[in-house]
Phi, psi and omega in degrees: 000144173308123193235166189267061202244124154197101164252152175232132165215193202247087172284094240234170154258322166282008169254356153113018179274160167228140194283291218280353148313296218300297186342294199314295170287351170280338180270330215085018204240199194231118182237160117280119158264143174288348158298341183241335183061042169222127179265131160307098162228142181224030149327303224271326175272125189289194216034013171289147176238330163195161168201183224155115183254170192208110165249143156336169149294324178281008178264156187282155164315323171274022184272354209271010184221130210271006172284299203322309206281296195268026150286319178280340170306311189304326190296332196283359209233097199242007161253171180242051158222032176301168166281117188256309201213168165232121124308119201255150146237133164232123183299160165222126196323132167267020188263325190280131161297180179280345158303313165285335143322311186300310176285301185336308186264328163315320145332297183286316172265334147329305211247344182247326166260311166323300191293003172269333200122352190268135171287149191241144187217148196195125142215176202226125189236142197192055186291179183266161021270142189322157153071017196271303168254031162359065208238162164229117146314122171202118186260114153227166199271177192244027184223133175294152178249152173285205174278352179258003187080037167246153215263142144287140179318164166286302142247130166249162178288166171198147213242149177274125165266183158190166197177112186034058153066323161314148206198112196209131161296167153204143190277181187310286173339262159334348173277330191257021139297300192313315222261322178248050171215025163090006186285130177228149187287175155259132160258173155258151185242142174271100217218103198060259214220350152266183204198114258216098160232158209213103157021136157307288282242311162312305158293337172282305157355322193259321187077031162307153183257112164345113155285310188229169186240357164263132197291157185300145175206174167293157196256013159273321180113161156305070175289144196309145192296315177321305201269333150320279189324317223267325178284297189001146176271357195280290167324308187288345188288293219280007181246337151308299178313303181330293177318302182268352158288328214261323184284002175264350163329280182311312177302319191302286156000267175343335189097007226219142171255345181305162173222166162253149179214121196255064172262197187263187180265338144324269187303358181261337191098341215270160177225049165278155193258150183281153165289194182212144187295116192311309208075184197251291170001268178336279192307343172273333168289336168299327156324280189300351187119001200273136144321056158333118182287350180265340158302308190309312160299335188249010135294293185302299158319359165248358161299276170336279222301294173322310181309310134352288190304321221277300186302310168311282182305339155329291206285327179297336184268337176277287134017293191276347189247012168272131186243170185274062184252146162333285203327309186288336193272322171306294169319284175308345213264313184281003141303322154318297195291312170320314187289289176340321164298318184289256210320332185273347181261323178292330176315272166337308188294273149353316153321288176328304166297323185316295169313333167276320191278350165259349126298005176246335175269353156258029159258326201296294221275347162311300198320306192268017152302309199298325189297309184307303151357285183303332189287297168320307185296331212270326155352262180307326198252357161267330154277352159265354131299340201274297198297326174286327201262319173288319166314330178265353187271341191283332215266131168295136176321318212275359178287064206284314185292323147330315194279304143328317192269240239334290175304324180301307154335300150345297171254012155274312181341302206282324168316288179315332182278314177292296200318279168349312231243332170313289203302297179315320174305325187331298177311308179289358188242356170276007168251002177064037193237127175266335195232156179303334158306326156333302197323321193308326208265316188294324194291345192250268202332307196291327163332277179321290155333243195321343166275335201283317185270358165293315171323302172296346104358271198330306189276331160329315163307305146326299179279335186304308191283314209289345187263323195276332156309316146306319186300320192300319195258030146300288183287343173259018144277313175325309190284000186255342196269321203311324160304005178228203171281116165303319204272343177273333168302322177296325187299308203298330165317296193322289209316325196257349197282308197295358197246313185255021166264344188286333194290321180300329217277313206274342151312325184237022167256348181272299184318310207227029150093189167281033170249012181292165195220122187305306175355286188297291180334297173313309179316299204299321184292308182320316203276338186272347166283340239237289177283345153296343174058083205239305196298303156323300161023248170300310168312325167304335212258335187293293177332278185344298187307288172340310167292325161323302128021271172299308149005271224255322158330298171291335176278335166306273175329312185291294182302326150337304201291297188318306170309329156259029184274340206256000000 
């Protein structure tokens, strides 16, 4: 079924990206780049399906071959932490061919980036197996273009001006209008024992002395409004919304009734937990047999969520088809109570994992403080033997009390550094790591741990509101039971508890596996009789039966006897 994917990011040089590497891997091709003078090649990967460059009107014409267009992004671009691209991934439905997919993005990209000012670069990766991921790369630039097909600044400086006391920025440009209508930038002037700024005109007056030789500004700079509007995050909403009116579009067309909606599961009302992005990792460990923990997590969570769904239409249907009749009221009250048993066994389940991973993270993370730590001192303190060991090869021999505090220093060092250095080995085998390289990995894992209990959390939360909801429509089955006989609605409960607690138990042995727990499951029942205030009850209800019993017992005997009087 069609699904709802679009991440954005930032192609950056300071994080070590380059836009003509990605350009090279969204076509699959071979590029140079020329800022650097290393060529890309990624002829060897497979799944391309189309690519396609969409330039504005005001670009030049040879940009229409992507070595051209982001080379020249790299030359205009002189720092080395500049922004080079901005980049999309987007899923694509797989109920559309591949012709359709081809308008799909075309469509999308023509009216919502070309028609803005952005040069656009698109391709379609469909690795194998054919139709399993369907995805489009679409890399654009991040600078506006004029009417000659020049790049516009991003930002300019501006400069804080005054003038009879009044204070207004200005860019270079606009400054030099400003300056013969009485605008002067500000310097610091050193004025006492503070530094100041002040006008030339002002400061000459005083004979203050120039501190800096740079003017007072703003400190980001002006920004282009286009390229502002482009970052926003305001933007990024209406460039999601864009994604999913034009594939619902498409879908529609098509004949197809799925649609995509690109809100959260938050802003939709729904309160299924979202999956989390796998990656081309994971699935290749999955692929060999290896279990992948972020796979692993989006089975359950997809688990949770059928069950959830499952449980919800339940209760809604009953809900709507409940009279104030025994049968009907019985049948609701112990689906309810049956659900309550899931949700109070998901709590518990969820508690439980809360509980291990903070307990492996309050061992993991003091450690790898410490490691850090240790890694810094034996640092500082191997350079500062280096420095002492030179120091002692400088000093003349004949310098004996030198030479002597100098060795001494020296092997408290090396003492202290073997200590060090012990205690870290120590550390590394308590991470199963022989080398300091290991660390990177304990450091992801602990990464991983801590998004893993915030999840948990989440869903702890989640079921917490869905049992306090239940608990609700619980009681208003309860205020609705009170017209009728208590004591056969409790028979028909009893009658009914054990066959749809057998039903839960097997709801929630399907969800989670061999990772189901008799345990919790026994817990989970106590606390949902416990918040039912039940166990009196039930007792009442046993006793009833009993008399009932005798009851129907003494009316036997008695007729026995009449008969045989007669």
């Amino acid at each position: 079924m069609a699904i709802y994917h679009l991440e954005a990011k930032v192609i950056s040089r300071g994080t070590g990206r380059s836009a003509v590497a990605a350009a090279a891997y969204l076509s699959c091709s071979k590029i140079l780049n020329d800022y650097d003078g290393i060529q890309h090649d990624y002829t060897r990967k497979k799944g391309l399906v189309w690519q396609e460059v969409f330039l504005p009107k005001f670009a030049p014409s040879e940009w229409k071959e992507r070595g051209v267009l982001w080379n020249a992004v790299e030359e205009n671009e002189k720092t080395k932490d500049s922004r080079l691209a901005r980049e999309f991934v987007v899923a694509l439905p797989i109920e559309l061919s591949e012709a359709q997919w081809e308008k799909l993005l075309s469509d999308f990209i023509s009216d919502t980036f070309v028609a803005d000012g952005m040069c656009a670069d698109v391709a379609i990766h469909d690795p194998y197996p054919p139709g399993h991921n369907p995805h489009a790369h679409i890399m654009l630039t991040v600078r506006p273009l004029d009417e000659k097909g020049k790049w516009q600044y991003k930002t300019q400086k501006e400069y804080l001006c005054v003038k009879n006391g009044e204070e207004q920025g200005f860019t270079a440009d606009e400054f030099k209008i400003a300056q013969t209508e009485g605008w002067e930038k500000q310097y610091q002037y050193k004025v006492g024992r503070k530094k100041v700024y002040l006008p030339p005109s002002e400061a000459e007056n005083h004979g203050y002395e120039r501190a800096s030789k740079h003017p007072k500004s703003t400190k980001f700079g002006r920004q282009n409004p286009i390229a502002e509007r482009w970052n926003s995050e305001e933007q990024l909403v209406l460039w999601r919304a864009a994604w999913a009116d034009v594939t619902n579009r498409h879908l529609e067309t098509a004949g197809h009734e799925e649609r995509i909606d690109h809100r959260s599961h938050a802003d939709r009302g729904l309160t299924e937990q979202p999956t989390i992005h796998e990656g081309v990792v994971a699935r290749a460990l999955e692929k060999k047999g290896i279990v992948s923990d972020r796979c692993e997590l989006n089975r359950q969570i997809k688990a949770d969520n059928a069950l959830l769904r499952e449980l919800k239409a339940t209760v809604k249907k009953l809900m709507q088809e409940v009279k104030a009749s025994v049968p009907a009221l019985a049948e609701a009250m112990e689906s309810l109570r049956a659900n309550m048993v899931i949700f109070r066994y998901q709590i518990r389940y969820a508690g439980f994992g809360k509980h291990k991973l903070s307990e492996s993270l309050n061992v993991l993370k003091p450690d790898l403080e410490r490691y850090t730590l240790l890694v810094q001192q034996i640092k500082n303190k191997t350079k500062k033997r280096k420095t002492l060991l030179a120091e002692k090869k400088a000093t003349p021999f004949y310098q004996f009390v030198a030479h002597n505090d100098l060795a001494k220093q020296i092997a408290e060092l090396t003492e202290d550094l073997e200590e060090l250095k012990s205690e870290k080995t120590m550390l590394l085998s308590s991470f199963d790591c022989n080398e300091d390289t290991g660390i990177a990995e304990v450091k992801k894992s602990v990464a991983a741990m801590e998004e893993n209990l915030k999840r948990l959390t989440k869903q702890e939360e989640k079921y917490a509101a869905e049992l306090e909801d239940a608990l609700k429509q619980f009681s208003e089955l309860r205020a609705q039971a009170k017209d009728v006989d208590s004591a056969e609605l409790s028979e028909q409960r009893i009658a009914l508890q054990g066959e749809k607690i057998q039903s839960a138990t097997s709801k929630i042995k399907a969800a989670y596996g061999e990772k189901f727990d008799p345990l919790i499951l026994l817990d989970s029942k106590r606390d949902v009789s416990e918040l039912l205030e039940e166990k009196p009850e039930v007792q009442s209800v046993r006793e009833h039966l009993r008399e009932k019993q005798v009851q129907t017992s003494e009316r036997k005997k008695t007729s026995k006897k009449h008969e045989q009087e007669r």
